[in-house]
N, C-alpha and C positions, 0 to 999 in steps of 0.2 A: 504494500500500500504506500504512493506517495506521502512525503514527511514535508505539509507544509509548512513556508517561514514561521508563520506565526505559533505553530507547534514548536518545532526547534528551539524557538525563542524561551520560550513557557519552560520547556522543559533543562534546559540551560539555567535559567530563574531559579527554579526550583531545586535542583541540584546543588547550585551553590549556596543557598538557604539552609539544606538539606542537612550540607555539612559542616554548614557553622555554627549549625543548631547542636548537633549532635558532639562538634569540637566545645562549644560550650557549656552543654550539661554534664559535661565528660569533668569540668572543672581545670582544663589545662589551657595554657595559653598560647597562641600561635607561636610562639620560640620555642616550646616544649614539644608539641606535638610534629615540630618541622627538624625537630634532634631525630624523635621518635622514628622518622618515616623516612631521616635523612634525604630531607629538603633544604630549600632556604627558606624563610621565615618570609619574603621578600615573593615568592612560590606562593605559600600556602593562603598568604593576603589576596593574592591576586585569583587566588581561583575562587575562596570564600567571597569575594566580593562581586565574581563572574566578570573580572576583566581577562583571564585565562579559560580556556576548557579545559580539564586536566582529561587524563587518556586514562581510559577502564583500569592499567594497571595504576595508576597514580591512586585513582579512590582506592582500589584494592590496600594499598601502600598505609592510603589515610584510615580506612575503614579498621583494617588491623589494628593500627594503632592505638584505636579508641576503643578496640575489645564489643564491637558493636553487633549482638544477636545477628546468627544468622538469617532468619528472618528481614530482616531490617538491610542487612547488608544485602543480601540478595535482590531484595527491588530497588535499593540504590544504585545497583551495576547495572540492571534490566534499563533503568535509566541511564544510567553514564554510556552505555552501548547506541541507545537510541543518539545521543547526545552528540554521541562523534557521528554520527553522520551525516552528510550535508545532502540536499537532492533541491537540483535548479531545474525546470521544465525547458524545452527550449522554446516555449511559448513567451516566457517571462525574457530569457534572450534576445530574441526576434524585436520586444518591446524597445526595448534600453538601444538595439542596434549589436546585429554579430559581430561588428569590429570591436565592440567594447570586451567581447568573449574572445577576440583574438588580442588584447591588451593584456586580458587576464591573463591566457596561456604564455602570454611573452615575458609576463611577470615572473609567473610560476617556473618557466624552463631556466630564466635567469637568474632567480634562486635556487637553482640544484645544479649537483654535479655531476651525479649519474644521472640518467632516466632510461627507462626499458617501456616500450612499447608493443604491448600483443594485440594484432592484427589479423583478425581471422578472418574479416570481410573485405576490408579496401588500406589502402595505406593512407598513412597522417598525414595530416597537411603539410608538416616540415619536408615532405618529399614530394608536392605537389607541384607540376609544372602549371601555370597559369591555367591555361583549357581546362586540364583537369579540376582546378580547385572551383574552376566558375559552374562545372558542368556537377560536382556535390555539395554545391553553396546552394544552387535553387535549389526552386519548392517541387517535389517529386509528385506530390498529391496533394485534394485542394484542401483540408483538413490542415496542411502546413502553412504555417503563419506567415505574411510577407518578410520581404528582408530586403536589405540596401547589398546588392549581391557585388556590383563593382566595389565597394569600399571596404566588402567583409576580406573579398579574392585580394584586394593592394595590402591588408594589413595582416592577410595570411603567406603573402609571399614577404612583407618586411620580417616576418618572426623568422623567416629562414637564415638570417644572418647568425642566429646563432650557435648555428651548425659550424662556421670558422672557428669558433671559438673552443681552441685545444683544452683550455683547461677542463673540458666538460667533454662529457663520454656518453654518446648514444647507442643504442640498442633498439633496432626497430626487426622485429619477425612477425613476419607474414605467413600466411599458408599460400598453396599453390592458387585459391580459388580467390584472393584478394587479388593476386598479381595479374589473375587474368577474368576476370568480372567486366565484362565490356559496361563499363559505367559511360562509355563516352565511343565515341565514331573512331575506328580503328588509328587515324591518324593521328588522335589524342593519344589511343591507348598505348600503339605505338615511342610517342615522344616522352611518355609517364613510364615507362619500362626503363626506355635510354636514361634519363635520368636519373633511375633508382642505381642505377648498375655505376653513373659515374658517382652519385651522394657517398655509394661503397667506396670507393677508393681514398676516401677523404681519412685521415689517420685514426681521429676520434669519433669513427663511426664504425659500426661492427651491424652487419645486415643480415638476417639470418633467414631460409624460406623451407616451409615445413612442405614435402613432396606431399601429393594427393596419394602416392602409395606408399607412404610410410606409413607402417601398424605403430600408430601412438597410444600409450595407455591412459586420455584421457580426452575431453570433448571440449573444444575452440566454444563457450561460448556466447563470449561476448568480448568488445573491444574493452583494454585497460590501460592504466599506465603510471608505472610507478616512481617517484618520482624520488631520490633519495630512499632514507628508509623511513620516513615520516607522513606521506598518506600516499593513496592510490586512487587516481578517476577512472570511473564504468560508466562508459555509453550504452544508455539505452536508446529504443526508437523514440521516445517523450523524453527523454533528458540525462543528467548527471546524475550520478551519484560519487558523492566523497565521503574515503573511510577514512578513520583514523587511527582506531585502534592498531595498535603493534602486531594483534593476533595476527586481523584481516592481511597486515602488510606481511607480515611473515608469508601466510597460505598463499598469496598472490606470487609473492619471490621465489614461493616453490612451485606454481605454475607453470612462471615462466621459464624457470629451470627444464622443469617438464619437456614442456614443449621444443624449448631450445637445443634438447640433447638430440631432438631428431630431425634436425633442421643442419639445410646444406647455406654453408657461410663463404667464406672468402668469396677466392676466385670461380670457388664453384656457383656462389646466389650468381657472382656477377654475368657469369659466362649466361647461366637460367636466364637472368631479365636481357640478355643482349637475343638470345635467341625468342624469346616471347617479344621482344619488337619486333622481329624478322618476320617471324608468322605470323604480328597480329596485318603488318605494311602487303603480305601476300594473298592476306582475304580481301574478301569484296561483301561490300556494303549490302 
């Protein structure tokens, strides 16, 4: 079930209440119980107060602390779970303008240093040749919301500069059925292949593409992308979701581990998309 703002919000509220309620019946004082849970004291103000969301193992960390029935602790986590997760419609998107969702993601790539990207259906935009990005920027069906499509495609091709930038290590895998999804008229799909095969050769990028006849032991399904070791985003067909919890980041890293051990990398992805332009340049429309 979508998690809306106004829910989120409520329950963020309430959590921090929750715990300062219970830090304070408890009889200890934020320096005590930030010894206790080895925090800073500087920490435990800021989540008591909901200027921080602390992460399900943090309460866990503070719940302990305070020796609090498990009872009690248990619906505090069933909260703290809901709590890390964020979920934006791309209805609400659409409203504000998708270039402002291609700010965000320019924000977000530019705070991390690793990022892994699993692609089971199409590739990300950071590897989007212009046709390409204009032709998964429209509206597929009329149920989708309009959108400023020129200005989303100009500020999803400026995010690609940060793919220069050595200090930062990407990771994008694909399956075979992403690479060749004619999302677009062969001569797009064609010049979106060339370009994945050169993005590969760039030092701080590692490209990886899962064969249609590789037996993988487990099921592509849905796009994710982890970003650091600190949250992971999940595309759905209506929107985001943002996890936080360390668990989710964990199970997702081993996902993509998953997937990755059966994926052909180097020179072999690149050889793959050089010959899947070749055959898509040899069909006819």
């Amino acid at each position: 079930m979508p998690i809306e703002p106004e829910t989120q919000a409520r329950e963020r509220r309430d959590l921090a209440e929750a715990l300062r309620g219970l830090r304070r019946a408890s009889g200890l004082s934020g320096e005590r119980l930030a010894v206790r849970c080895n925090m800073s004291q500087t920490k435990i103000s800021r989540i008591e107060t909901g200027r921080a969301l602390p992460s399900v193992m943090d309460v866990e960390r503070i719940l302990a602390a305070l020796n609090v029935p498990f009872e009690v602790a248990d619906e505090l986590l069933k909260l703290a779970r809901r709590a890390n997760v964020d979920y934006a419609s791309w209805r609400a998107c659409a409203r504000v303008g998708l270039y402002h969702k291609q700010a965000e993601l320019r924000a977000l790539e530019s705070s991390s240093l690793v990022m892994r990207y699993f692609l089971p259906a199409i590739p990300t935009g950071l590897l989007h040749v212009r046709e390409y990005a204009t032709a998964t920027l429209s509206r597929t069906v009329e149920s989708d919301p309009a959108r400023d499509v020129t200005r989303a495609v100009d500020a999803r091709m400026e995010r690609q500069r940060v793919l220069d930038d050595a200090s930062r290590s990407f990771f994008f895998l694909m399956t075979e059925q992403a690479v060749r999804w004619r999302r677009a008229n062969r001569h797009v799909m064609a010049a979106q292949c060339s370009h994945m095969a050169e993005v590969n050769q760039k030092p701080n990028v590692r490209l990886g593409i899962v064969p249609q006849a590789a037996e993988v032991a487990g099921t592509p399904m849905n796009v994710f992308v982890i970003y650091d070791d600190r949250l992971v985003t999940i595309e759905l067909f209506s929107g985001e979701v943002v996890l936080r919890d360390p668990r989710d980041i964990i199970q997702h890293q081993n996902l993509f581990d998953l997937f990755w051990s059966n994926a052909i990398t180097g020179d072999a992805a690149t050889e793959f998309l050089l010959q899947a332009a070749g055959e898509f340049m040899r069909k006819r429309d």
